[in-house]
GUDOVO-473916 format. One record per residue (C-alpha): residue number from 1; y negated, x, z negated. Coordinates in steps of 0.5 Angstrom, whole numbers, plus 500, padded with zeros to 3 digits. Each point is the difference from the previous one (the first is absolute). Layout:
N
NUM|Y|X|Z
...
//
This chain:
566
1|429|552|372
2|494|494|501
3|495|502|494
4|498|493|501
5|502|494|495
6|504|493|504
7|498|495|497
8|502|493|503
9|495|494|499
10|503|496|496
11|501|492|502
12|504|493|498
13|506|500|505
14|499|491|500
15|493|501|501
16|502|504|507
17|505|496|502
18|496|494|499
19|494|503|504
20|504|503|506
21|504|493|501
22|493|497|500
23|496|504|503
24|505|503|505
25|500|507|499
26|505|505|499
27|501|502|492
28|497|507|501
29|494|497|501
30|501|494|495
31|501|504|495
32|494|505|502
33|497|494|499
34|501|497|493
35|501|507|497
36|492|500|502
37|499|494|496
38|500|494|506
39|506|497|497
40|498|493|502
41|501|498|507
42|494|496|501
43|496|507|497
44|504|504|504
45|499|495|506
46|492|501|500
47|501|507|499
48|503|501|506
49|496|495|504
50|493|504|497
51|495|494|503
52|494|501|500
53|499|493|498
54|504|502|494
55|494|503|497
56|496|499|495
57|493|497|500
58|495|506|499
59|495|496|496
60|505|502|494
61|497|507|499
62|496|501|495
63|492|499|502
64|501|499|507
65|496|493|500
66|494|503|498
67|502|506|505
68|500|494|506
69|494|497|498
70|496|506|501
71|502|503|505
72|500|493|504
73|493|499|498
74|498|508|502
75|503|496|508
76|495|495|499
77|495|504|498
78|502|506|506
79|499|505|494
80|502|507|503
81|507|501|496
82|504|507|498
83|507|501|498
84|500|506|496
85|507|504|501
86|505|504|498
87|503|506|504
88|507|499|500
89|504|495|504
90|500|494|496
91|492|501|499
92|499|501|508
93|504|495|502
94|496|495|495
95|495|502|503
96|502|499|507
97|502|493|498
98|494|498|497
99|495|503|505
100|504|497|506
101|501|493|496
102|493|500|499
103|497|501|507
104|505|496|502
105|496|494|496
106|493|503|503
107|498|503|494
108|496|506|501
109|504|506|496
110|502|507|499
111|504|506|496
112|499|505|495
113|506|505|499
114|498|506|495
115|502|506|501
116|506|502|496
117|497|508|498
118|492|498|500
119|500|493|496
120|506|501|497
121|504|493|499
122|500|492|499
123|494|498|498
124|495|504|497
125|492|500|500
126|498|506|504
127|505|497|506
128|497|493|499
129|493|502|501
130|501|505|507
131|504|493|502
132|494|496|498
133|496|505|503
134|503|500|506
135|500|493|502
136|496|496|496
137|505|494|498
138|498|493|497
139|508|500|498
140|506|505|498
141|507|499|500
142|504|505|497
143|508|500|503
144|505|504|496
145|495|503|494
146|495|498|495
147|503|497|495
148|499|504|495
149|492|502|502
150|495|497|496
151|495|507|501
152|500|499|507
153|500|492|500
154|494|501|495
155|496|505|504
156|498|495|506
157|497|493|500
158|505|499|506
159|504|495|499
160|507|503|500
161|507|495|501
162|507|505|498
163|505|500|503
164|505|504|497
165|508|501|498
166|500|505|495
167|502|500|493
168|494|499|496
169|498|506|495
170|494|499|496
171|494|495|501
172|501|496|506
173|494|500|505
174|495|495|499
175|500|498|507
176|498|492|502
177|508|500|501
178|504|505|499
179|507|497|503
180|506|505|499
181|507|496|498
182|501|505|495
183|495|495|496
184|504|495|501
185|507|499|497
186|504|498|507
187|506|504|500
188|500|499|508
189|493|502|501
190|499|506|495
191|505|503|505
192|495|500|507
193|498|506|502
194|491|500|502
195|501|497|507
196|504|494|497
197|494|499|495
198|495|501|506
199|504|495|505
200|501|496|494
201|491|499|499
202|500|499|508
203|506|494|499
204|496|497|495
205|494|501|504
206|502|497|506
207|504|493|496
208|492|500|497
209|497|500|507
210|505|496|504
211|499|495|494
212|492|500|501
213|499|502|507
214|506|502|504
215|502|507|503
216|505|502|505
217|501|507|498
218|508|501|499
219|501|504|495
220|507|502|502
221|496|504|504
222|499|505|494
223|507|501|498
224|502|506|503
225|494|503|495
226|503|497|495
227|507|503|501
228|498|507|501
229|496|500|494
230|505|497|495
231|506|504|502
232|495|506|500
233|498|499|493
234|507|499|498
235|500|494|496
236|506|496|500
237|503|496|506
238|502|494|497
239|496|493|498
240|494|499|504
241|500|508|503
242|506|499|503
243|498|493|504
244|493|504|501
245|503|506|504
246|507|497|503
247|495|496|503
248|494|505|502
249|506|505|503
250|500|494|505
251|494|500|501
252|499|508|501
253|505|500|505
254|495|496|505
255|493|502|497
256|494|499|502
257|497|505|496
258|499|506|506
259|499|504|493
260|507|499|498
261|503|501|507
262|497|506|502
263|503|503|494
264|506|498|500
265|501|502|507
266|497|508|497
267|505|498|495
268|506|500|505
269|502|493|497
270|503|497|507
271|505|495|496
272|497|494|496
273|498|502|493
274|504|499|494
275|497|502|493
276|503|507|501
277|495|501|504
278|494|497|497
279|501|505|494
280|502|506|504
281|498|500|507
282|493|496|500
283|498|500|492
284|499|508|500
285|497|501|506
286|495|495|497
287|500|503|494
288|499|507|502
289|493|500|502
290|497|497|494
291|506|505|495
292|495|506|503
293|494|497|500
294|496|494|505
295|505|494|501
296|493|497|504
297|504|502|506
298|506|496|498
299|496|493|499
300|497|502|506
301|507|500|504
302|502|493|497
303|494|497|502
304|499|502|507
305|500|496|506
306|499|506|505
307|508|502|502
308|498|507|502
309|497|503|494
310|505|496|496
311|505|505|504
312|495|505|497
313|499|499|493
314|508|499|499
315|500|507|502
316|496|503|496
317|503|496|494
318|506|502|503
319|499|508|500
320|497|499|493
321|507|497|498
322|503|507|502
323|494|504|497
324|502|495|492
325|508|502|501
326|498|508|501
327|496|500|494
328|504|495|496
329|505|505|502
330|497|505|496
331|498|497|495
332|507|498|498
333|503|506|501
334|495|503|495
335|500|494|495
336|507|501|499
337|500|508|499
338|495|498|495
339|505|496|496
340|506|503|501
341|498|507|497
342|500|495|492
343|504|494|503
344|505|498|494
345|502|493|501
346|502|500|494
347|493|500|497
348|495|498|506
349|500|493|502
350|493|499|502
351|498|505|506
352|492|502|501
353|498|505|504
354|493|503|503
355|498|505|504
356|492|500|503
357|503|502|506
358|503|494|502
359|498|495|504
360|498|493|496
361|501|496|506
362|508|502|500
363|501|500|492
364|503|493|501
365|506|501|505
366|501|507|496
367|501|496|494
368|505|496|503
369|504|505|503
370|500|503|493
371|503|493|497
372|505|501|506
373|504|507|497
374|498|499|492
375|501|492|499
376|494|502|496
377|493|497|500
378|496|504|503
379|492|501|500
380|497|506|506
381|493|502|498
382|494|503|504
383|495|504|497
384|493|500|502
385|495|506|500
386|496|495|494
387|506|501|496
388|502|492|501
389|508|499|501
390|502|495|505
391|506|497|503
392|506|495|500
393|506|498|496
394|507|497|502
395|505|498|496
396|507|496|500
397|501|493|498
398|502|502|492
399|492|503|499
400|495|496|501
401|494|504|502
402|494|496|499
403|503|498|492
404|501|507|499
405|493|503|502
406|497|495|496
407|503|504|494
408|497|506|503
409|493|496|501
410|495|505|495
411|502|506|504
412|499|497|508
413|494|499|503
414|503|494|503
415|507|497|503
416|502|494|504
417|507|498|504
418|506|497|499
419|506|500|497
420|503|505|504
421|494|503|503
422|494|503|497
423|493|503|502
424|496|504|494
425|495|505|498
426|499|505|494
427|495|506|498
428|504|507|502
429|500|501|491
430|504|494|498
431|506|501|505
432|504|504|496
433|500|495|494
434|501|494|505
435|506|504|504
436|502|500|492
437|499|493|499
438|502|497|506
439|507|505|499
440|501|496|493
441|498|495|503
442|506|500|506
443|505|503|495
444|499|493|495
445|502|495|505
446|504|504|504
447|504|505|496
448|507|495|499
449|500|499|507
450|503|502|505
451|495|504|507
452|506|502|504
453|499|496|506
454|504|494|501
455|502|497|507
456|501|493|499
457|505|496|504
458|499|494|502
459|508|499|501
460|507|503|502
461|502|499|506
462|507|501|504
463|498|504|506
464|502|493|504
465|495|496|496
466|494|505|503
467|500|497|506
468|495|495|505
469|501|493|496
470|496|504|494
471|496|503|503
472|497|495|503
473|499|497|494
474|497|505|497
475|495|500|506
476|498|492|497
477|498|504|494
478|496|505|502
479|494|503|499
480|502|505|495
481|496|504|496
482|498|500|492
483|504|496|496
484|504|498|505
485|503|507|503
486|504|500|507
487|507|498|497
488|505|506|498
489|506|498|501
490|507|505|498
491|508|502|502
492|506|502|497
493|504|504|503
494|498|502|507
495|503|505|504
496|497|505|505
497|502|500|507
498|499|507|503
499|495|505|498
500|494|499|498
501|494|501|503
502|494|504|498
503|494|498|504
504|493|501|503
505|495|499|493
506|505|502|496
507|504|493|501
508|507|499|498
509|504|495|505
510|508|498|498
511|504|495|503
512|504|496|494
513|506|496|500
514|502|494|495
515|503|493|500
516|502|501|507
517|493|501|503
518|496|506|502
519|493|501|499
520|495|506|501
521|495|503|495
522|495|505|500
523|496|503|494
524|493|502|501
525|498|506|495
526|507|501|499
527|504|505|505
528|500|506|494
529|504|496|496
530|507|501|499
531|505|495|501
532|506|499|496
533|507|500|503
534|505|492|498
535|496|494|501
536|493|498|499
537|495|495|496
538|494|499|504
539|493|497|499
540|496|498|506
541|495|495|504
542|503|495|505
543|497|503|506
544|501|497|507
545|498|506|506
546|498|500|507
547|502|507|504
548|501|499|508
549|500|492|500
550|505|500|495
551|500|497|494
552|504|501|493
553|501|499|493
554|498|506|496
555|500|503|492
556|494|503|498
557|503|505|495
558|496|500|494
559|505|504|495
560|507|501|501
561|506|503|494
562|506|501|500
563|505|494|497
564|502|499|494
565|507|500|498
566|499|495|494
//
């Protein structure tokens, strides 16, 4: 039996037929469509037209005018200017954005990425100053930190432009501009990942200098940056992000990034990239480097020209992605054994763990992995030798992190993320009373909802509705990711053909019949489990596949039980 819940997203049965009349789509697909709240067709249109036209004027972020106007006067003035960086792939990428946008204008411009273990995170005072110190800048841009610095702001007479998207948590920086969409109260622009505020300042940027001077730099050139650290940061691919990396994931598959090509051919990505891609192929290797320490060799990588050392540093990226997976390995299986051993669902609803044995550069993805077997907001803490805890939090869609470590502020040193993902430190002597408080706190909100995990249906399906009409229109509505979740698609009442076949890599293949069709399936992870006899629902992704120059439709199972008699 499944341990899964079905559930079906639900949808207005006119408002469906209305959209696949109008907009010549097959119903399965309207329905996904209007169950995800484009019931509109003139909405539901743009959506999947997603033009670069359609979105919005960047000087409707908080701040951004004063922001424009000094970094314009800093390209006058040919001012040495740093954009101070985040170590993941949205802070990198934001950086290679601003770095290689800047040059392009002629300014004379450099980067500073902290060390994650020697200058801990974000802004702070001591990573500001070896910046300073280190090149000498007349103007800092931060991208994708320092909302919440005033101490770091306070401590340099560098005049200091934020660029953030992080929710705010405390006293906002007093930087000359502090532009963050969170700032604002624009629901499509509070979802923007660092980069797509930081493509956002180079937008404005270059309307005002087309305005007063005129400029040639095509800032299409820079969208294949801007997708891969939207997706990596997982924020939501709808509204402006979805136009935003629909558009760079063109871009990126004839990029003139030496960078990025050398690591997609280190990667074996030989097919045109899809989001997929982005946030598991290219966005850990880019990610891995700066989890065990330096990611100055990632900026490196993305602003190269030189192909053979691109091909170099996309290995050592490379191996230092194998080296992450190891460790987390570890780190998982050990995380677990520790809550497992006092595990009672019925009691515990919010998971803190902490080892001083554990790498603080691969806590976040243990957190996640944690959040995937108990459906519990998770936080994984390194102890270090001075007695600090330092880690990352996850969390599901019902809790969200940053309003619930708010309630935990007097016991945190200090604390910034979203609402699904988190960083935060605290003194060794307050963690049992804040694994307390956060346990209570988890229990308040989620204790009468129910954490077994759900696979949500976009619709059912007869066999023969699962056939290359949809999925061609479900190639329109692509890219897939947050918020927008590659459809799931259900059958009633299949048949096997044959016998099973259990795979290399633990795959489960099938033949299965239905409404006079047959179509194949194949389930990865799923070769140990037990296939019951008579007919079958099945859960699936619409696949089309390419073995030996054929072509065919195939079901990507993601859950199967038996059919109800009822």
């Amino acid at each position: 039996m499944s341990a899964k819940i079905w559930r079906l997203a639900a949808a207005d049965e006119r408002q469906t037929e209305t959209l696949a009349a109008e907009l010549k789509l097959p119903l399965p697909a309207a329905h996904l469509l209007a169950a995800r709240g484009y019931t509109a067709p003139l909405i539901a249109e743009k959506f999947l037209r997603a033009r670069l036209s359609d979105l919005s004027e960047p000087e409707r972020l908080p701040n951004i005018t004063v922001a424009v106007e000094r970094l314009a006067y800093a390209l006058a003035a040919h001012e040495k200017i740093v954009i101070f960086g985040d170590y993941d792939a949205d802070g990198l990428t934001s950086a290679a954005l601003l770095v290689r946008f800047l040059r392009a204008l002629g300014a004379e411009v450099a980067a500073f990425i902290p060390h994650r273990l020697d200058d801990g995170y974000g802004l702070t005072a001591p990573a500001l100053a070896k910046c300073i110190e280190q090149h000498q800048p007349q103007l800092i841009i931060t991208v994708d930190c320092g909302t919440c610095s005033p101490d770091a702001v306070r401590s340099t007479d560098v005049p200091l432009i934020v660029t953030d998207h992080h929710d705010p948590a405390g006293e906002i920086s007093p930087a000359l501009a502090v532009v963050n969409p969170k700032l604002g109260d624009d629901p499509i622009l509070r979802q923007l990942a660092g980069v797509g505020v930081a493509f956002k300042l180079c937008h404005a940027l270059l309307k005002h200098l087309r305005k007063n001077n005129g400029t040639t730099v095509d800032l299409k050139d820079f969208l294949d940056l801007v997708a891969i650290g939207t997706v990596a940061d997982i924020v939501p691919l709808t509204g402006e992000n979805r136009i935003l990396v629909r558009h760079g994931l063109l871009r990126l598959a004839e990029t003139k990034n030496i960078g990025l090509a050398a690591l997609m051919d280190v990667a074996g990505l030989a097919e045109n990239p899809d989001a997929w891609h982005l946030g598991f192929v290219l966005g850990p290797r880019l990610n891995a480097v700066g989890r065990l320490g330096n990611a100055a060799k990632v900026l490196e990588l993305l602003l190269t020209d030189d192909t053979a050392h691109a091909h170099e540093l996309a290995q050592q990226l490379d191996t230092a992605n194998r080296e992450r997976q190891e460790i987390e390995r570890r780190i998982v299986a050990e995380a677990m054994r520790e809550i497992d051993a006092s595990f009672d669902p019925a009691r515990i609803f919010g998971l803190v763990v902490a080892n001083a044995g554990w790498h603080p550069g691969v806590v976040g993805i243990v957190a996640a992995r944690l959040v995937q077997r108990y459906r519990r907001p998770s936080i994984v803490l390194a102890q270090e030798a001075d007695g600090t805890c330092r880690g990352s939090c996850r969390s599901i869609e019902e809790f969200h992190l940053v309003e619930h470590l708010a309630q935990c502020a007097d016991l945190l040193t200090r604390y910034g993320g979203h609402g699904l993902a988190a960083g935060l430190s605290l003194d060794a002597k307050n963690l049992p009373a804040f694994q307390k408080r956060f346990n209570e706190l988890a229990h308040q909100t989620l204790a009468n909802v129910d954490l077994r995990p759900t696979l949500r249906l976009d619709g059912w399906l007869a066999l023969r509705e699962a056939n290359d009409e949809l999925h061609d229109a479900l190639e329109r509505l692509r890219p897939f990711g947050q918020h927008h979740s590659d459809p799931v698609w259900a059958v009633r009442g299949a048949r096997l053909m044959g016998a099973p076949r259990r795979m290399a890599k633990d795959t489960l293949g099938l033949t299965l019949t239905g409404d006079g069709v047959m179509l194949r399936a194949v389930g990865f992870g799923m070769a140990q489990r037990e296939i019951p006899d008579g007919p079958l629902d099945i859960a699936f992704h619409l696949r089309r596949q390419t073995w030996q120059g054929n072509t065919a439709l195939q079901l990507q199972l993601l859950d199967f039980r038996p059919t109800s008699t009822e």
